[in-house]
Residue, then its C-alpha position, 0 to 999 in steps of 0.5 A: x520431493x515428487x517429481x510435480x514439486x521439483x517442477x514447481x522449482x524451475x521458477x525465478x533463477x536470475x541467469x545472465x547470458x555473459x556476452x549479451x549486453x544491451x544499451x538502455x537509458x533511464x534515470x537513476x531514482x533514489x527513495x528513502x523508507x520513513x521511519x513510520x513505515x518501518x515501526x508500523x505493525x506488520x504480519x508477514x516478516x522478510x529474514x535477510x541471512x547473511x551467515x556468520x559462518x557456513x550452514x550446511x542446514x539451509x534448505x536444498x531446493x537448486x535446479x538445472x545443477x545449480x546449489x543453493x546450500x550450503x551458504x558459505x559465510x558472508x565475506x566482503x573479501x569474497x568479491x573485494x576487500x578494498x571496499x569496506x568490511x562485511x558488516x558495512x556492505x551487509x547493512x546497506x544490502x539490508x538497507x536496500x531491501x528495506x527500502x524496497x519493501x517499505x510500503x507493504x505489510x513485510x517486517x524486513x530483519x536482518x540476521x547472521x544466524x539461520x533464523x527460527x521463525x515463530x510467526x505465521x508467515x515468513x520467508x528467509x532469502x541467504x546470501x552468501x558470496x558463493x558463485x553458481x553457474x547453471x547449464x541450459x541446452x548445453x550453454x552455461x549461464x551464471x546465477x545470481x538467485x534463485x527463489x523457492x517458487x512464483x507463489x501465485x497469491x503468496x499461498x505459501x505461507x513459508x518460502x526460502x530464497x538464495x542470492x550469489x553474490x560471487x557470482x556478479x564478480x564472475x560476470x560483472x568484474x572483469x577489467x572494463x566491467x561494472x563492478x571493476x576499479x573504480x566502479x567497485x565501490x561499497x554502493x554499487x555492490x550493495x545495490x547489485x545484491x540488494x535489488x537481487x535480494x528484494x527481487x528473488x523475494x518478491x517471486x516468492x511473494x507472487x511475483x514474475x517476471x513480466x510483472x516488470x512491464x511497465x503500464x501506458x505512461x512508467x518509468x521504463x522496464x530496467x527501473x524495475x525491481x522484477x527485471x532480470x536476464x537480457x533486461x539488465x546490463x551490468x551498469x544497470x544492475x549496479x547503478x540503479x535504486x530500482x522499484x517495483x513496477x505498477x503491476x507489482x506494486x498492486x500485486x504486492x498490495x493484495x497479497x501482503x497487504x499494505x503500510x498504510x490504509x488511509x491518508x487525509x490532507x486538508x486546506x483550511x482558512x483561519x475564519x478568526x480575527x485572531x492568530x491561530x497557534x494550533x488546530x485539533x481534530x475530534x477523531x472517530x474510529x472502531x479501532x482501540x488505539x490510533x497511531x500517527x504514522x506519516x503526516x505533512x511537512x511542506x511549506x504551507x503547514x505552520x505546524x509539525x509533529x502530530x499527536x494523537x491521544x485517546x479520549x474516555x468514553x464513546x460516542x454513537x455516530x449514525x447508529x455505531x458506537x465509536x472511539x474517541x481521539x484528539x489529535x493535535x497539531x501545536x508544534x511549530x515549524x517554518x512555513x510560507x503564509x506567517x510566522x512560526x507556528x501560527x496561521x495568521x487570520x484569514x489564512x489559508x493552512x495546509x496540514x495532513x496525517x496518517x495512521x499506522x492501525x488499519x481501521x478508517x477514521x471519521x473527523x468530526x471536529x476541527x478547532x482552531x486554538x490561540x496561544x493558550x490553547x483555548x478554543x478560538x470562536x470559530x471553526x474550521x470548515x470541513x465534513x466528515x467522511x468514510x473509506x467506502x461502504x457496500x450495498x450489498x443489495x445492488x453491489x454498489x461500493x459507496x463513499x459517505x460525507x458526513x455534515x460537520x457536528x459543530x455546524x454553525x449556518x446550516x447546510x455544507x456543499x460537496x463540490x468538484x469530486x474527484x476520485x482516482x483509481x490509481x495503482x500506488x501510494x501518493x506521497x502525502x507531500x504531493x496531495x495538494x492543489x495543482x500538484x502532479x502526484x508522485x510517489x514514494x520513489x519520487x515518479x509521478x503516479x498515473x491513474x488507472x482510471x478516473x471519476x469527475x461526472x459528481x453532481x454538486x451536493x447539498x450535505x445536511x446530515x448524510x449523502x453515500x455516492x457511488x464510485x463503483x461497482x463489485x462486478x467492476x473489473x479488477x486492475x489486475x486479473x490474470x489466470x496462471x495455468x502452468x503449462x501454458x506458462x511455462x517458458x524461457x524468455x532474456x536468459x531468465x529460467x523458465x518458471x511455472x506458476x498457477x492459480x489466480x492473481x488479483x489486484x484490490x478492489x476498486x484500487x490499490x489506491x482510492x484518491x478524492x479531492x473535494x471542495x467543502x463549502x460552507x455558503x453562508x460562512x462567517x469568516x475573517x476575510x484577510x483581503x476586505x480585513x473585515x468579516x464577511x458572511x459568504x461562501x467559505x472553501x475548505x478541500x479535502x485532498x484523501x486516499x485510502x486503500x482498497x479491499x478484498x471483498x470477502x462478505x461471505x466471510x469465508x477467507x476467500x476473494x467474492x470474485x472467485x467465489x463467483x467465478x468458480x462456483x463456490x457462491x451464487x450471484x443471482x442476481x449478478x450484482x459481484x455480491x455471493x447471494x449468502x452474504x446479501x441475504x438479510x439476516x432477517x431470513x437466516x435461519x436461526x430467525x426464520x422458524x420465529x418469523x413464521x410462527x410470528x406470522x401464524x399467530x398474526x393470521x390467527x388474530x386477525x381470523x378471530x377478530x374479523x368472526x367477532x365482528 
């Protein structure tokens, strides 16, 4: 290696000056990684290494005399025997880091041999129960991991990362210490090696230290996944499930791409006079097949355990040919409003699902059914709409709503919009009505920034409003020039990143609440026990996930493009000038247009002279 490329690995070694401790309080926040967020597809795999047996082949890349192979065989034995075995404590290690990275595009796999990846893009992190001390300005430190780089937008494809284990029993389990007696336990073990796992991995996928930082309103720095050094006590390190922080949340959602795209809760009242025992959606979407990934379990949904076929043929909507599936929700479960599995007339239900392919989907129809799944007279009222849209004339970034294709009195309503930038997933059980939002680690989740000045709109067949711009500034934008980086801070070793970071457009999340109403309705009034004809309330509660405009189609984020000077923007509308020309004037098109023309002046040249 160049003496450049040894600078570029003085980056994400996490050192901890033993005689400095620092009181802090927090709580101790536990998540759990569903089991559809560990099936769905992904593109970018995380190897967990827990070696067999030594392995002198692991890559040399330690700094600051610091070694990072060979990695000795994992052995409980190493740090304390008594707490159960090697396989019990590299499980919950691997658990750990499932967990951590459960919301992003990481296939997270555990191996005891040093993997031979064949996909594109991969990372390897081995930990071993080895202990390394580094020395800095003639004071000694110990290390616990060191990452192969802070790959600024995950540029590389391949990295390597090094956790030692041992190393916490040397500075953590001394008498008195957080990993001694009756604080050594199996837990607190796999949580010390496991937030360190996911933290030396998430250096190599983009992210730094003060990436921890928590924005106006978050839980407290020591809670994050990214924290090192000084930050963290012993007792932190042990006690706490941590997360990533806002910052690195959005970070990572831009540079691995995310679980899910899309998620859709609705509240709908039963307009019948008749039990319903099961609702079904017509579905529209580009993609080939549709997967459900999460959906809604709460108390105000009779029904459970969605399914989702493919129906044959397609179907053209608003000039595009789609796929066609059915999903249906007829499994039944407990809830508040009835019985099992049935929403009783005049009633109001609450369901909600997500799917796993990243393609949007337009919901087109919803049907009520009765016990023999037969189709109840009336239906339930809601519009369709998109996952946003460009203008690539004005740079405008659209949300669609769609009339109903079963509309049955005319023309729907859009009330009460609401669209919320916000930097994180909102679990799908906290989308409803009156609801703080919270996420999958069980926070509540705080909006960027929020949109509620929507005029009311009448919806006979289309209506695209705009929620915002491409020249809108992106939630995270930050330019990284090694030198001016480079630095020490909390006992953590300097680092020296470059290049730029960006965050999705126009969030890493999108969330919109709003009132459908049909208002002249014919619908089963439970209150009145008649029907009524009046205005009928359904609410859609979505959320999708943002983009990475790239229109000119050449692998690279518009914005640097344009900033960079790879693409013009005349007329500054965040656009590149290549991808809003009409295709009308590309050049394949061009010479027939100007041949179209002549003759058309030659015609009409002739017909004014024999006149």
């Amino acid at each position: 290696m160049d003496s450049k490329k040894i600078t570029s690995f003085l980056i994400a070694i996490c050192i901890l000056v033993p005689w400095i401790l620092f009181p802090f309080q927090t709580e101790n926040v536990k998540a759990d990684c569903p089991p559809w967020a560990i099936s769905s597809p992904k593109t970018n795999s995380l190897y967990i290494y827990f070696p067999s047996s030594s392995d002198a082949v692991f890559p040399e890349y330690g700094i600051y005399g610091a070694s990072t192979s060979p990695v000795p065989a994992f052995d409980v034995n190493d740090l304390d025997g008594t707490i159960g075995t090697s396989v019990e404590l590299r499980d919950l290690i691997f658990d750990m880091v499932v967990e951590d990275y459960c919301e992003f595009n990481v296939d997270v796999i555990e191996a005891t041999s040093l993997p031979s990846p064949t996909e594109d893009r991969w990372q390897i992190v081995a930990v071993g129960t080895d202990s390394e001390t580094v020395t800095i300005d003639f004071t000694l430190y110990y290390a616990f991991g060191l990452a192969q780089d802070v790959d600024i937008g995950d540029a590389d494809a391949q990295d390597y990362g090094r956790v030692w284990a041992g190393s916490f029993l040397d500075a953590f389990g001394g008498a008195g210490e957080a990993l001694n007696g009756a604080d050594s336990t199996l837990e607190r073990w796999a949580t010390t090696i496991g937030e360190t796992t996911a933290h030396e991995a998430g250096h190599n996928y983009g992210l730094r230290h003060e990436d921890a930082d928590p924005i106006p309103g978050e839980d407290t720095t020591i809670n994050h996944i990214m924290a090192t050094g000084d930050t963290l006590t012993g007792e932190d390190r042990a006690s706490l499930d941590r997360h990533f922080s806002d910052t690195s949340y959005e970070i990572l959602a831009y540079n691995l791409g995310l679980n899910v795209e899309t998620l859709h809760n609705w509240d709908f009242i039963n307009p019948n006079d008749e039990d319903a025992h099961a609702l079904r959606f017509k579905i529209l979407s580009e993609a080939d097949s549709l997967s459900i990934g999460w959906y809604y379990q709460g108390i105000w949904s009779p029904w459970t355990g969605p399914t989702m076929t493919k129906l044959p043929g397609t179907e053209v909507f608003q000039g595009d040919s789609y796929n066609v599936f059915q999903c249906n929700l007829e499994t039944a479960k407990s809830w508040t409003a009835g019985p099992d599995g049935i929403a009783p007339p005049g009633v109001k239900v609450h369901v909600g699902i997500s799917v796993n392919e990243p393609e949007p989907i337009i919901i087109r129809e919803t049907k009520f059914l009765d016990g023999d799944g037969a189709e109840l007279p009336l239906s339930g009222r809601l519009m369709g709409y998109d996952a946003g849209t460009a203008d690539l004339a004005t740079g405008d970034f659209l949300l669609s709503f769609f009339a109903p294709e079963d509309n049955e009195t005319g023309d729907m309503t859009l009330q009460n919009l609401e669209v919320f930038f916000v930097p994180r997933m909102i679990d799908i059980e906290t989308m409803l009505d009156g609801v703080t939002p919270m996420g999958l680690n069980g926070l509540p989740i705080f909006y960027n920034k929020n949109q509620t000045e929507f005029k009311d709109e009448t919806v006979r067949d289309k209506v695209s409003i705009p929620i915002a711009h491409f020249t809108d500034a992106r939630f995270v934008d930050n330019f990284y020039d090694c030198e001016d980086s480079l630095d020490i801070d909390g006992g953590a070793l300097a680092y020296c990143p470059y290049g730029t970071q960006l965050s999705l457009f126009p969030s890493t999340y999108v969330y919109v609440m709003a009132s459908v109403v049909d208002p002249n309705a014919y619908y089963y009034d439970q209150q009145q026990a008649k029907f009524v004809t009046g205005p009928l309330e359904s609410k859609i509660f979505y959320q999708f996930s943002g983009i990475m405009p790239d229109f000119n189609d050449n692998g690279v984020d518009d914005l640097l493009d344009i900033r960079f000077g790879e693409s013009n923007d005349t007329n500054e509308n965040g656009i590149p000038d290549e991808a809003e020309r009409t295709p009308l004037f590309a050049t394949d098109h061009f010479a027939s247009l100007i041949a179209f023309t002549t003759v058309l002046i030659l015609a009409v040249t002739i017909k004014r002279r024999e006149n």
